[in-house]
Wavefront OBJ file of the C-alpha trace (Angstrom):
o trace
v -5.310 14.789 13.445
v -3.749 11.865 11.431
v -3.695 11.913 8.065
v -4.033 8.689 5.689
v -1.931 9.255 2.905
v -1.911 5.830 1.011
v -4.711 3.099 1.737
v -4.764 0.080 -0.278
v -6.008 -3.430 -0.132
v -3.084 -6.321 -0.059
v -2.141 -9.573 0.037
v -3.679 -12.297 -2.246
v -6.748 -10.098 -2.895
v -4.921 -7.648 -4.294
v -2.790 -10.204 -6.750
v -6.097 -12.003 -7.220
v -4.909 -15.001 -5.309
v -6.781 -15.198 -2.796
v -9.221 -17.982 -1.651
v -12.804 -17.396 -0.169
v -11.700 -18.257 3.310
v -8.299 -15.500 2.700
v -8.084 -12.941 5.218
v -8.379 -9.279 4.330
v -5.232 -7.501 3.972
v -4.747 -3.628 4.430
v -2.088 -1.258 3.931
v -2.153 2.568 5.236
v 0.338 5.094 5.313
v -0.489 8.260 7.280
v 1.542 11.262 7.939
v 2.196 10.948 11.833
v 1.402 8.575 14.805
v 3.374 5.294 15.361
v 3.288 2.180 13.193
v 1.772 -0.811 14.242
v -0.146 -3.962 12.882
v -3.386 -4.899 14.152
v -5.126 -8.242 13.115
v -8.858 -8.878 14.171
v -10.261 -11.986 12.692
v -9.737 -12.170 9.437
v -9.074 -8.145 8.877
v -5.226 -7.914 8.912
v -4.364 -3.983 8.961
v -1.001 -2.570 8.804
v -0.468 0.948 9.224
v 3.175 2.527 8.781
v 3.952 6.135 9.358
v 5.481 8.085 6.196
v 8.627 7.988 7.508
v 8.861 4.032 7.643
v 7.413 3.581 4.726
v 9.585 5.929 2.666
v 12.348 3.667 4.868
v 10.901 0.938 3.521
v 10.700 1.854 -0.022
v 14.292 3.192 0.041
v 15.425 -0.358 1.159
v 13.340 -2.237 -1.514
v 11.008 -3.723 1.069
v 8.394 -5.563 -1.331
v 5.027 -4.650 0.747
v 6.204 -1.135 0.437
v 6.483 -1.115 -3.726
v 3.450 -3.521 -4.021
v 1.613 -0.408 -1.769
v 3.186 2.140 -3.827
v 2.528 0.964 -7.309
v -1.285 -0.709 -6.352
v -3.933 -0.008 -8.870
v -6.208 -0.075 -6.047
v -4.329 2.667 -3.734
v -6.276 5.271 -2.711
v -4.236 8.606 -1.958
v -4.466 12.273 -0.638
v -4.487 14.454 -3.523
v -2.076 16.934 -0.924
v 0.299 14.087 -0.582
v 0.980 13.491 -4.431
v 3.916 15.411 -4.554
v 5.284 13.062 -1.845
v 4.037 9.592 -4.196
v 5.175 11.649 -7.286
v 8.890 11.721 -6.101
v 9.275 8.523 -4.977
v 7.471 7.120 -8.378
v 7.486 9.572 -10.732
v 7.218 7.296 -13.661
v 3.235 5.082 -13.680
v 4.018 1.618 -13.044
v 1.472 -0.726 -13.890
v 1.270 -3.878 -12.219
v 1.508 -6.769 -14.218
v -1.635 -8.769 -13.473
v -4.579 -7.492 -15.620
v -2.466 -6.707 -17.996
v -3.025 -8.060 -21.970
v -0.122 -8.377 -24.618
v -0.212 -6.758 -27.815
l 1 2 3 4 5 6 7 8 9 10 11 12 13 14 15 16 17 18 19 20 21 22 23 24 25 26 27 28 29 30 31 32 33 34 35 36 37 38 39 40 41 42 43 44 45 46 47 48 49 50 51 52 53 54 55 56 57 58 59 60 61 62 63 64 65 66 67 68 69 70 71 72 73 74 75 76 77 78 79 80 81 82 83 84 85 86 87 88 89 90 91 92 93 94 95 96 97 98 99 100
């Protein structure tokens, strides 16, 4: 049985940039399987095994930080060890975000 790991939303709906007519980007990260992208009208789902994405994180790939650090990421409480290491320090993103 797969496990999802990290889920989050992406794209311009996840920087608030998006139109009405944007597409719905998704970003999963599961423990085992293969990676693959699947697109089906305007749902646009990427799903990386842990191994690429910690790949992709170790090479500063930008999708794989923006997934990492999303205020909207929703993550297996028996993976955070995994998240932990590669993050251990919050992030927050800098939209939403008010000055002092």
């Amino acid at each position: 049985m797969t496990t999802i790991l990290l889920h989050t939303i992406h794209g311009s709906r996840l920087s608030g940039l998006n139109r009405p007519d944007s597409d719905w980007d998704w970003y999963t990260v599961v423990d085992k399987g293969r990676s693959r992208q699947v697109i089906d009208g305007n749902q646009d789902n990427l799903t990386l095994t842990l191994d690429d994405f910690l790949r992709m994180v170790a090479d500063g790939e930008p999708q794989a930080l923006t997934a990492l650090w999303s205020p909207l990421a929703e993550t297996d409480p028996r993976y955070a060890h995994v998240l932990d290491t590669i993050c251990p320090v919050p992030i927050h993103p800098l939209w939403g975000q008010k000055e002092d």
